[in-house]
C-alpha positions as CSV (number, residue, x, y, z in Angstrom):
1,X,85.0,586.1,113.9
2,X,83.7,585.7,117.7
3,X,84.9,582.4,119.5
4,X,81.4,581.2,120.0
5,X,81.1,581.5,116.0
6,X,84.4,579.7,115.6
7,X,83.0,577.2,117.8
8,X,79.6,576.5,115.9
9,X,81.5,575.9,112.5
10,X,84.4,573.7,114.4
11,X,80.8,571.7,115.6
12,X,79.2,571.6,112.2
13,X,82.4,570.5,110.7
14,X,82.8,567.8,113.1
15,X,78.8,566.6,112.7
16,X,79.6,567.4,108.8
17,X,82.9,564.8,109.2
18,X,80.9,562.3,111.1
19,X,77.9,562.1,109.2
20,X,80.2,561.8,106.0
21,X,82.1,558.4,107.6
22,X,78.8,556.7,108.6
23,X,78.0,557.4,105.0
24,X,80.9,555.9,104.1
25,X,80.8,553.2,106.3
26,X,77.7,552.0,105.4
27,X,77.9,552.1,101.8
28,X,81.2,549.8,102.2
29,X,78.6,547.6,104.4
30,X,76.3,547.1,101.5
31,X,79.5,546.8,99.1
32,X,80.8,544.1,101.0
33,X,77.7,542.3,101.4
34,X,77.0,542.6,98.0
35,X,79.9,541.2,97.0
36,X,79.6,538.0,99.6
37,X,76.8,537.6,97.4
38,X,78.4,537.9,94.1
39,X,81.4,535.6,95.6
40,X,79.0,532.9,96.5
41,X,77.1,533.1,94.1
42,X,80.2,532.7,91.9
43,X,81.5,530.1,93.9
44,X,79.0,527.6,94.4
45,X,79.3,524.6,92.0
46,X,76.1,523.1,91.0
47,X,75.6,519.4,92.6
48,X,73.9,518.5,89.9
49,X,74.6,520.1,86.5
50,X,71.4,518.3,84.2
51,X,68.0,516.8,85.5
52,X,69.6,513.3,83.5
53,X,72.6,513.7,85.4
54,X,70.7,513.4,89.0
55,X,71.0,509.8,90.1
56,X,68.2,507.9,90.9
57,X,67.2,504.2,92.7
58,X,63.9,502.9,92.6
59,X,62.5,500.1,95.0
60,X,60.2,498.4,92.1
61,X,59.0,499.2,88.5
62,X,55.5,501.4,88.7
63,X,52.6,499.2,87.7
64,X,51.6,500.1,84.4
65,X,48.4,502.2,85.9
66,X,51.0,504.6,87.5
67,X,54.2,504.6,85.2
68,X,53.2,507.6,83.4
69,X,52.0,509.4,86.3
70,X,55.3,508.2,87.9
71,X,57.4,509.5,85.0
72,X,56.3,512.4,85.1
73,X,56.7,512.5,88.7
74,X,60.2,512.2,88.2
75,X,60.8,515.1,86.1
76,X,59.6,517.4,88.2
77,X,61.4,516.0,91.8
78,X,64.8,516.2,89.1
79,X,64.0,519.8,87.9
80,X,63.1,520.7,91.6
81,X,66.2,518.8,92.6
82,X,68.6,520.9,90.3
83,X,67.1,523.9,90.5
84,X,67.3,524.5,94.4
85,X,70.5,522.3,94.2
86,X,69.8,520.0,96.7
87,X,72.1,516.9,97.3
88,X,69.7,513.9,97.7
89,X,65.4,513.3,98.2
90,X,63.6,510.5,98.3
91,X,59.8,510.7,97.7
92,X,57.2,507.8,98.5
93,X,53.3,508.3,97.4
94,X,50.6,505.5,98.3
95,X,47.4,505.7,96.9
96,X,44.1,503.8,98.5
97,X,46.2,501.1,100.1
98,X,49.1,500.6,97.8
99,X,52.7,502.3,97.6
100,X,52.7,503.3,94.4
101,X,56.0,504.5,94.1
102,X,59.5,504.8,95.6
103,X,62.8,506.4,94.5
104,X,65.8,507.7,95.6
105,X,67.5,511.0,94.3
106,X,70.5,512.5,94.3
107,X,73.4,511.6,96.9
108,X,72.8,510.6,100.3
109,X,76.7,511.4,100.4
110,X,78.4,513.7,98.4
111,X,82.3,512.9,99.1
112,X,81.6,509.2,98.8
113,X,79.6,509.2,95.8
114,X,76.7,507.2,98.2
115,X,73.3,507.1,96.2
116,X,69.5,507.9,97.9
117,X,67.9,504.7,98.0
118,X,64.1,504.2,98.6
119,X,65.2,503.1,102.0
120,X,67.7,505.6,103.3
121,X,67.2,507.1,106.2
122,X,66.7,510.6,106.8
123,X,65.8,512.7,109.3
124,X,62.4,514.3,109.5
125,X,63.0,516.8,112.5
126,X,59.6,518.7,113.7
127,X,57.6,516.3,110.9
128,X,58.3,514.0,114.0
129,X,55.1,515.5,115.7
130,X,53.0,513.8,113.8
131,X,54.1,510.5,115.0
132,X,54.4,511.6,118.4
133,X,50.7,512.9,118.1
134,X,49.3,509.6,116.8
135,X,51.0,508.0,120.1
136,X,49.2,510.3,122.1
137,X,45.8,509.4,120.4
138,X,46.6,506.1,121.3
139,X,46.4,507.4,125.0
140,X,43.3,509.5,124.8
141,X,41.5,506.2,123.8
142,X,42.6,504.6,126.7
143,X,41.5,507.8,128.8
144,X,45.2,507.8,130.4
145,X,45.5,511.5,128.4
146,X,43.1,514.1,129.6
147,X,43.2,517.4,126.5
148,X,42.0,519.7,128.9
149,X,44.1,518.5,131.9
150,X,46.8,520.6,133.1
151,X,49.8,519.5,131.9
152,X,51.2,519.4,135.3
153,X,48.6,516.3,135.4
154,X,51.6,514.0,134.0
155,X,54.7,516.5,133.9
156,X,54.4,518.2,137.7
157,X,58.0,519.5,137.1
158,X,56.8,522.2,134.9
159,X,55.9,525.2,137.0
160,X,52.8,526.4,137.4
161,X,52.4,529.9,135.2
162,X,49.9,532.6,135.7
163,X,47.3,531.0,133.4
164,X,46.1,527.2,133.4
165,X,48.2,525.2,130.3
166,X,46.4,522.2,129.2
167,X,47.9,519.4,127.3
168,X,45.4,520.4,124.6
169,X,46.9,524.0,123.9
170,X,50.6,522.3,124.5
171,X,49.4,520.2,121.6
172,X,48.2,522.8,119.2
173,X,50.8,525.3,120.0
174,X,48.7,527.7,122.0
175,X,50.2,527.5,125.3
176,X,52.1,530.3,125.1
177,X,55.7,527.8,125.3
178,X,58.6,529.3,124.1
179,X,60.5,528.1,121.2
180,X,64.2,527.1,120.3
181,X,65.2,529.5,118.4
182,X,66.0,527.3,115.1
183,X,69.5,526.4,114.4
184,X,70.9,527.5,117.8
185,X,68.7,526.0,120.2
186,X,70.0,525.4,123.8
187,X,69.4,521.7,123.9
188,X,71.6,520.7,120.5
189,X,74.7,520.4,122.4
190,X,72.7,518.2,125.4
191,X,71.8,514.4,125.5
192,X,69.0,513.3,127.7
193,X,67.6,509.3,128.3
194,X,64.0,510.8,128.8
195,X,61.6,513.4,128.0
196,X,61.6,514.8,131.4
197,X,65.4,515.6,130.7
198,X,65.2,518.6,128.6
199,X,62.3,520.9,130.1
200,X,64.7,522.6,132.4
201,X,65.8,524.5,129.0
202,X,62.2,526.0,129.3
203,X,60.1,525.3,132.2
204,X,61.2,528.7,134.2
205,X,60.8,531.1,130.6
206,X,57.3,533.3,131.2
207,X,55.3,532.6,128.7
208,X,54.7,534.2,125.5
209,X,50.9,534.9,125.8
210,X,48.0,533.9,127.5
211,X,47.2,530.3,126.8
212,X,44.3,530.1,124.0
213,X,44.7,533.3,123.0
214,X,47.4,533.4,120.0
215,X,49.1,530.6,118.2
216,X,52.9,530.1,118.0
217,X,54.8,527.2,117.1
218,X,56.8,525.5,120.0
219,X,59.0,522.6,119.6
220,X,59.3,522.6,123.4
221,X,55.8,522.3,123.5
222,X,56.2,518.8,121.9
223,X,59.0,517.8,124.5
224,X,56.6,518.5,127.2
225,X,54.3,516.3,125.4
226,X,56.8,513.4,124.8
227,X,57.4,514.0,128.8
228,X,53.4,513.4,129.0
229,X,52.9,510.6,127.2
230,X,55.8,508.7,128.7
231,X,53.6,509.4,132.3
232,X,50.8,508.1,131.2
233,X,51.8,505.1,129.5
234,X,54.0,504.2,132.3
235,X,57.1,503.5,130.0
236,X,60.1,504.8,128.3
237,X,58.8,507.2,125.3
238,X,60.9,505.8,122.4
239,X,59.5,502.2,123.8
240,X,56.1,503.3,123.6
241,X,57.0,504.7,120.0
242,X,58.6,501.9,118.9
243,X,56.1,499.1,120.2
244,X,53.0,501.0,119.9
245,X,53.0,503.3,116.5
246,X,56.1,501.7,114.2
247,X,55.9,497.9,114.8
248,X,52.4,497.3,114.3
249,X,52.9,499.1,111.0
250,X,55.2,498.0,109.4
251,X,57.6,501.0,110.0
252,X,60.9,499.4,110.3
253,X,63.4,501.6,109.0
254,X,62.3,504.9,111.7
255,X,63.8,505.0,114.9
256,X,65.2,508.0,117.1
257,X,68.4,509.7,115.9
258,X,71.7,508.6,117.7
259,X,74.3,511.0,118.3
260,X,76.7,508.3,120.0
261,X,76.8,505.8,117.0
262,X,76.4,505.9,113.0
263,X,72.8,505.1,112.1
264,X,72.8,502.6,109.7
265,X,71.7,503.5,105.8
266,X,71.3,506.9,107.6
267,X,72.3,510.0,104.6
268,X,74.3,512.4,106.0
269,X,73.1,515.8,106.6
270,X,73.7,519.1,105.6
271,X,73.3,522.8,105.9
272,X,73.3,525.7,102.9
273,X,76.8,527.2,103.3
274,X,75.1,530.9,102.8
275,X,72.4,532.4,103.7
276,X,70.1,529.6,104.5
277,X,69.6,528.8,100.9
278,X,71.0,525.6,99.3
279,X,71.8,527.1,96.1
280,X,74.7,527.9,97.3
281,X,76.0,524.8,98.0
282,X,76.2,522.7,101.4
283,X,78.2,522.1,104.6
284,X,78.3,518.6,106.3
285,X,76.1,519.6,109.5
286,X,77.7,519.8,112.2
287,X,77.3,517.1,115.3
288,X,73.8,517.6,116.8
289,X,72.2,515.6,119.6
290,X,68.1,515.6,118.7
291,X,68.0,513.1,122.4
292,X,66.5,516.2,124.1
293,X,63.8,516.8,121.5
294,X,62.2,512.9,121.7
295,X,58.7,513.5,119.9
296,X,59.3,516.8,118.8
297,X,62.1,516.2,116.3
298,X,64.2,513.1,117.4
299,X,63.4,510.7,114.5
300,X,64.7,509.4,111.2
301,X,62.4,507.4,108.6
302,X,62.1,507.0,105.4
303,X,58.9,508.4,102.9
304,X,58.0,504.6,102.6
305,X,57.4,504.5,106.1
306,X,55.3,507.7,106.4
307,X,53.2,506.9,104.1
308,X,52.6,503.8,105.4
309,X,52.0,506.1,109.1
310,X,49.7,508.0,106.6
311,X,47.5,505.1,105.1
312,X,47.0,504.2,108.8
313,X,45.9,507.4,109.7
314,X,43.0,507.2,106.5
315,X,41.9,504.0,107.5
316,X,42.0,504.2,110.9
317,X,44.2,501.2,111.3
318,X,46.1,502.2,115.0
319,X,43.3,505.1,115.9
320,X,40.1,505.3,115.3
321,X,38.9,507.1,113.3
322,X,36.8,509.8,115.3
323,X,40.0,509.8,117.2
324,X,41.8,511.0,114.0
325,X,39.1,513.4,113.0
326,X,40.3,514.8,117.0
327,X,43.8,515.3,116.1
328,X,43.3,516.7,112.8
329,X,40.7,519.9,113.4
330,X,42.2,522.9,113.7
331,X,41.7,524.1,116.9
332,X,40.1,527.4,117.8
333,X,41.5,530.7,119.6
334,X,39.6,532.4,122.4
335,X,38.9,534.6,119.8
336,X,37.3,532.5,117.8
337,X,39.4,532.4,115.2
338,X,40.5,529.3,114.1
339,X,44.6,528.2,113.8
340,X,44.7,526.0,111.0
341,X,46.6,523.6,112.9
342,X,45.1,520.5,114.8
343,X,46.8,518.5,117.3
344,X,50.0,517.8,115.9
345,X,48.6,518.3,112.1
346,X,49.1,521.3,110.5
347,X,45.8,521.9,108.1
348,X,46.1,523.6,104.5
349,X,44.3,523.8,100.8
350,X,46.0,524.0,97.7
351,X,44.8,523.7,94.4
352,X,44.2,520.1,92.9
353,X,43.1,519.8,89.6
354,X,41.4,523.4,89.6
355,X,39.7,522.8,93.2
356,X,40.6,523.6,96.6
357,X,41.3,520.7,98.0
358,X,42.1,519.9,101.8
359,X,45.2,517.9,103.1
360,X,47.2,517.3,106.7
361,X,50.1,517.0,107.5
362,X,53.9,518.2,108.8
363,X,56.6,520.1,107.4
364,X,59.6,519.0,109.4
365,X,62.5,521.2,110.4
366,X,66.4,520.5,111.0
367,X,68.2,523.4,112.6
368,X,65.5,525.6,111.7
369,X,65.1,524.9,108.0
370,X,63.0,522.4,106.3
371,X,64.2,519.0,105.6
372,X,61.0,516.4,105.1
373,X,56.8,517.1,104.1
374,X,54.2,514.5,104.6
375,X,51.2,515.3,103.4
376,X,47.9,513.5,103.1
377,X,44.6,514.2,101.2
378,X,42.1,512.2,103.0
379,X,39.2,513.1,100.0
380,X,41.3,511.7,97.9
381,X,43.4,508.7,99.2
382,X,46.4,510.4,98.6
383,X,49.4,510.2,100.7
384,X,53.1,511.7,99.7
385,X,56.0,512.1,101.8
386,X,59.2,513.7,100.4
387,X,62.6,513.8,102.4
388,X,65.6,515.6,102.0
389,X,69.2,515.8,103.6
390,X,70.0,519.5,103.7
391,X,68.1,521.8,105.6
392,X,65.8,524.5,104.2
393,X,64.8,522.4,101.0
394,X,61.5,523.2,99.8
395,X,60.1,519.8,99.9
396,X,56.5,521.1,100.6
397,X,56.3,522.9,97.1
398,X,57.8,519.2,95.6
399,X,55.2,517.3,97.1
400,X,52.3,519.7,96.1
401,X,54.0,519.3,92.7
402,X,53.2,515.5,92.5
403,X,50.1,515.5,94.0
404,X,49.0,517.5,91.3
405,X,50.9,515.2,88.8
406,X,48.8,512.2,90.5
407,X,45.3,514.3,90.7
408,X,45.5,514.8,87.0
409,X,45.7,511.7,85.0
């Protein structure tokens, strides 16, 4: 045999060898993955073994209009409960003008046995917008907000880009502002007094798109907002929150995170230990500082008090109404095309009693998975709110679930 023969099978044996390990190698990949699975799957011990084993706290007997809607309520927040084995929810839902019922779930704290009342705290995360948009509504009726300003109007520290940003497409999450990257955001690790504090994370990022042209969620949009409307009204943000939007309704149990003391009747959070799914059991979250966030993720309330924000929103009792109708259309593309999302409502229909029927809203997010769902349906004087300690619980699909039990009686 010639050398330069010898040398082509030496080569092919070698590619031959090679191809043959990465084989290998990835097939022990996908073994070892799968069996992460199967552990976990094996391992995770189920918080709550029966729906009559999931321990509940209710604020006040149902009137007798509502107790069997409210029963049956129940079941399904316990069957949702156990079957995404989730540690604690509470759920609120006010109808016309009256709170119709409250109840706690589960365990605000697993290792100490602590129950969910009606009025733990919990925090909401990116549902927080909502607050923070009804705030700025306050501030568009007063003309010290301008939509179509640029937001360098009332935050000059955020540079100029190669496109106008208005405060509108900031709002409505069309300015092209970069995002946080869920659960491993720059800012978690940061505290800041003021708004104003945490745009250096972002200000210098290009951004994504052309303003107007695409939508994309940006909780540092919402910091530039909070930034915004502390400029304009001329005082701390969280004051202006507190004295402006939760006072003068009755919301007495929400209030900014604190990640320098223990908020009291706060539940502690938590985080799926696998794969961003809670069936699989939860971690204690670890320390996180929301300060840098303000209006776009720093509270903690309870469902009581969002749906008391909620009834306010339907009856126009802090905005007026035509100001409300502002905040919640969706807002339009360049295009055309319209987002879905308002200013600081997200817009969606689901089936109600075999109709589509409209409601706003906000999903909230903690360390990118979902944690709290308020959602409203204005047609129908329907407001529920659904909270839960461990991130990515599907509270969404639980409050759709009521709604429907509440549409159908």
């Amino acid at each position: 045999m010639r050398g330069d023969e010898r040398g082509d099978d030496v080569g092919t044996r070698r590619l031959q060898t090679w191809l043959a390990m990465i084989v290998i190698g990835i097939g022990l990949l996908f073994l070892g993955i799968a069996g992460l699975f199967v552990y976990m799957s094996n391992t995770a011990v189920p918080l709550h073994s029966r729906q009559e084993d999931v321990p509940t706290s209710v604020q006040a007997p149902p009137t007798s209009e509502w107790a069997a809607a409210v029963e049956h309520a129940r079941h399904v927040v316990r069957a949702g409960i156990v079957d995404q084995n989730l540690p604690g929810v509470s759920i609120a839902v006010g109808v016309g003008d009256d709170l119709v019922w409250a109840e706690g779930f589960g365990w605000a704290d697993i290792a100490q046995r602590v129950s969910v009342q009606p009025d733990t705290r919990f925090r909401i995360g990116t549902a927080s917008v909502a607050l923070t948009a009804a705030a700025a509504g306050l501030l568009l009726e007063q003309d010290r907000l301008n939509l179509d300003a640029p937001i360098q109007t009332y935050v000059p520290q955020f540079p100029e880009k190669p496109w106008p940003v208005t405060l509108r497409q900031v709002m409505g999450h069309t300015a092209g502002i970069t995002n946080d990257g869920g659960d491993e955001g720059p800012l978690y690790g940061r505290h800041c007094d003021r708004p104003i504090d945490g745009i250096d994370a972002f200000a210098d990022r290009d951004l994504r798109f052309e303003p107007g042209t695409q939508f994309r969620y940006s909780s540092f949009g919402w910091i530039l907002v909070s930034a915004a409307i502390e400029a304009a009204a001329g005082e701390p943000f969280l004051s202006f929150m507190r004295q402006q939007i939760f006072e003068p309704l009755g919301m007495h149990d929400t209030l900014a995170d604190s990640s320098t003391a223990p908020v009291a009747g706060a539940a502690t959070p938590y985080f799926p230990r696998f794969a961003a799914d809670p069936r699989y059991g939860p971690d204690v979250m670890r320390p996180v500082d929301y300060s840098c966030y303000a209006g776009a993720s720093a509270f903690l309330s309870t469902p009581s008090d969002l749906v008391r924000f909620g009834f306010a929103m339907l009856h126009g009792t802090v905005l007026r109404p035509e100001t409300v109708t502002r905040l919640q259309t969706s807002q339009r593309l360049a295009s055309g095309e319209e987002t879905g999302y308002g200013l600081g409502w997200d817009i969606e229909t689901v089936d109600l009693v075999g109709a589509p029927t409209r409601w706003v809203g906000h999903d909230g997010t903690s360390l990118g998975g979902t944690v709290a769902s308020l959602i409203m349906f204005p047609e129908r004087g329907l407001v529920i709110a659904v909270l839960s300690n461990t991130s990515y619980a599907d509270t969404e699909s639980l409050a759709v679930s009521v709604a429907r039990v509440f549409t159908s009686r």
